[in-house]
Residue frames as a rotation matrix with the C-alpha (Angstrom) as fourth column:
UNK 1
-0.663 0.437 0.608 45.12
-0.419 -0.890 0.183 14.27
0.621 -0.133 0.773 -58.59
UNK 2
-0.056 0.653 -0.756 42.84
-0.229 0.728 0.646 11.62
0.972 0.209 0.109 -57.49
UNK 3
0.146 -0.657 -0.740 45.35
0.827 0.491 -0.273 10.12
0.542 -0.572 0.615 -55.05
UNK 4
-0.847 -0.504 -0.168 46.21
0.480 -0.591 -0.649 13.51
0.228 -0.630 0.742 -53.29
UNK 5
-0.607 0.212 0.766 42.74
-0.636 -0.708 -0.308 14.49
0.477 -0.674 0.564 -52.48
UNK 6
0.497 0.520 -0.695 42.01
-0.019 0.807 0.590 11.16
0.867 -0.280 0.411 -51.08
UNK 7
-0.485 -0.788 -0.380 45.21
0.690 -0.077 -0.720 11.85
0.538 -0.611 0.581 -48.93
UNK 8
-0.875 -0.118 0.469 44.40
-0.130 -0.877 -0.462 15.06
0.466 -0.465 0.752 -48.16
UNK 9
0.244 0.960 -0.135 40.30
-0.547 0.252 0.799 13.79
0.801 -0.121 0.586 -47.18
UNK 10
0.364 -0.087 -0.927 41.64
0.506 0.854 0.119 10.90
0.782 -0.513 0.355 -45.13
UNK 11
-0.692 -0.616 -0.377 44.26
0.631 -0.261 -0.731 13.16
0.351 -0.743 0.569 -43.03
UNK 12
-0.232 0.889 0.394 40.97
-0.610 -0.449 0.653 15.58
0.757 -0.090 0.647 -42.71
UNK 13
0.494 0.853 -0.168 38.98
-0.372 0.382 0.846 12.87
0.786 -0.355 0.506 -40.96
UNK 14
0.071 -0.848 -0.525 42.46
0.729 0.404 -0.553 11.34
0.681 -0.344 0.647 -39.06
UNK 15
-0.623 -0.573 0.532 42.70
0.308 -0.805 -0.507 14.86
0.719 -0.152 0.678 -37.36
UNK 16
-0.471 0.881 -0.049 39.16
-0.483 -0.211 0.850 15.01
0.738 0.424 0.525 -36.57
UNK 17
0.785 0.238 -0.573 38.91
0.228 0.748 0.623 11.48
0.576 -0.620 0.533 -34.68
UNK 18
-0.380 -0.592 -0.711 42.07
0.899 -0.055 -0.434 12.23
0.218 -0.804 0.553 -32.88
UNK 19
-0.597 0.336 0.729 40.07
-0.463 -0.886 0.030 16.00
0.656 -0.320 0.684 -31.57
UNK 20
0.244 0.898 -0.366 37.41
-0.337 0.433 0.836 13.80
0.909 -0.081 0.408 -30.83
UNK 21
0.505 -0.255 -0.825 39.18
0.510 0.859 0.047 11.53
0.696 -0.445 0.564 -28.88
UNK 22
-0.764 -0.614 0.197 40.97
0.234 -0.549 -0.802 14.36
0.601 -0.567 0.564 -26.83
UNK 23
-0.558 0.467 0.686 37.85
-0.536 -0.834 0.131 16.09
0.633 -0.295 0.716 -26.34
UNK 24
0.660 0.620 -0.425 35.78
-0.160 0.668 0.726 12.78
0.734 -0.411 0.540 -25.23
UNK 25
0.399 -0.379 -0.835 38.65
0.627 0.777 -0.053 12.14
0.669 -0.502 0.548 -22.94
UNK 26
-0.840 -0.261 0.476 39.46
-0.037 -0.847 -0.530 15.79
0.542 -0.463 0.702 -21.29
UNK 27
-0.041 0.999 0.009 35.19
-0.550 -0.030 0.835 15.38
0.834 0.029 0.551 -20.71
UNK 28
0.521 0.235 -0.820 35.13
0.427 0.761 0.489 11.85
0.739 -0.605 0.296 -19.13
UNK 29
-0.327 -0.472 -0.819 38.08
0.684 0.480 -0.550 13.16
0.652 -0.740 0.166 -16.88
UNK 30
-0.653 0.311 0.691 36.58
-0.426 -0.905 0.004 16.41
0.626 -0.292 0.723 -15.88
UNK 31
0.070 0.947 0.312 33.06
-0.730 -0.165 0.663 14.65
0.679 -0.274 0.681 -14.82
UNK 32
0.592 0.169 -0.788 35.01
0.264 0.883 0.388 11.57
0.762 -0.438 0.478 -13.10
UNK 33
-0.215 -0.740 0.637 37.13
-0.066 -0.640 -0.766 13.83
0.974 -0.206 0.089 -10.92
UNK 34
0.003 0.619 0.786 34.98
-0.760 -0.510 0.404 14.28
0.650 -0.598 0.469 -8.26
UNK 35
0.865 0.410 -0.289 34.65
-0.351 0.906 0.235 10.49
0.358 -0.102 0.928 -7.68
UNK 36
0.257 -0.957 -0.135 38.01
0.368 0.226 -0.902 9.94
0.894 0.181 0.411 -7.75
UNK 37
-0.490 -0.553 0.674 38.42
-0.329 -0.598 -0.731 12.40
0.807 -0.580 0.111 -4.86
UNK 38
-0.010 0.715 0.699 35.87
-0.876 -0.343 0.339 11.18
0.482 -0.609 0.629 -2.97
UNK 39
0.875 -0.323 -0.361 37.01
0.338 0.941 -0.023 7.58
0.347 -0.102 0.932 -2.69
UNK 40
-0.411 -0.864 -0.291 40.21
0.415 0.107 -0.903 8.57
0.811 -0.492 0.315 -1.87
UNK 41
-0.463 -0.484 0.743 39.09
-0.602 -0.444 -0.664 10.34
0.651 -0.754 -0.085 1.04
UNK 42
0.630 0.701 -0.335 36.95
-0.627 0.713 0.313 7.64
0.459 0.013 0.889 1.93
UNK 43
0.642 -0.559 -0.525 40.11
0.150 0.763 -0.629 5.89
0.752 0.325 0.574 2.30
UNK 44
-0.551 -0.829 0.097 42.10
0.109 -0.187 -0.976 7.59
0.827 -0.527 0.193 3.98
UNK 45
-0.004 0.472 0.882 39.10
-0.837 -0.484 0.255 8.07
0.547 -0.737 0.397 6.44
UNK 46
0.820 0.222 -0.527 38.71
0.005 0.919 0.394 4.05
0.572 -0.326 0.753 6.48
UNK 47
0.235 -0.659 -0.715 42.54
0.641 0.658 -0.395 3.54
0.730 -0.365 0.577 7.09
UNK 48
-0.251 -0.697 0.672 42.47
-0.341 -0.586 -0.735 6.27
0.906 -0.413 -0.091 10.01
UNK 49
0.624 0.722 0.298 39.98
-0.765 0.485 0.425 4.66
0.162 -0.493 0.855 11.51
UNK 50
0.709 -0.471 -0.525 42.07
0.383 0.882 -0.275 0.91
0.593 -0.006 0.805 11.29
UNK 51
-0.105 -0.963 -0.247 45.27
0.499 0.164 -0.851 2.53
0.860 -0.212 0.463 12.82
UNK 52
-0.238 0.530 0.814 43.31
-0.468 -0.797 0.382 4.08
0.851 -0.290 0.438 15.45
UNK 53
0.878 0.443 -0.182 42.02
-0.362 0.863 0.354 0.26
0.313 -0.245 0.918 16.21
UNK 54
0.473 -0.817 -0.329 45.54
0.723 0.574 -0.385 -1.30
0.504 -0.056 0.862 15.94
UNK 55
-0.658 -0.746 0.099 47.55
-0.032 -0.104 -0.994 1.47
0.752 -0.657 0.044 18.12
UNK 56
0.317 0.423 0.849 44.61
-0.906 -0.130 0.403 1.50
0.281 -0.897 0.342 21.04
UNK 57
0.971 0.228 -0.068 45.66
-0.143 0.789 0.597 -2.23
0.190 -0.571 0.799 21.37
């Protein structure tokens, strides 16, 4: 009796941290999105800019 609601407690909290861990990680990617996009175009602005340089010569 003991033994099964230590199980049943443990898979409780197991279930829990793994929500957690979805939810903290759906969050982080939501609010780093932006960034993410914005560096890339960054990039691609830098490297239109370089092949611009390298076909004028």
């Amino acid at each position: 009796m003991l033994l099964e609601v230590l199980v049943v407690i443990t898979f409780i909290i197991t279930a829990f941290i793994a929500l957690a861990t979805i939810l903290i990680t759906v969050i982080y990617t939501i609010t780093k999105r932006p960034q993410v996009n914005k560096i890339a175009r960054e990039n691609k602005k830098l490297e239109s800019e370089i092949l611009d340089e390298l076909s004028d010569k």
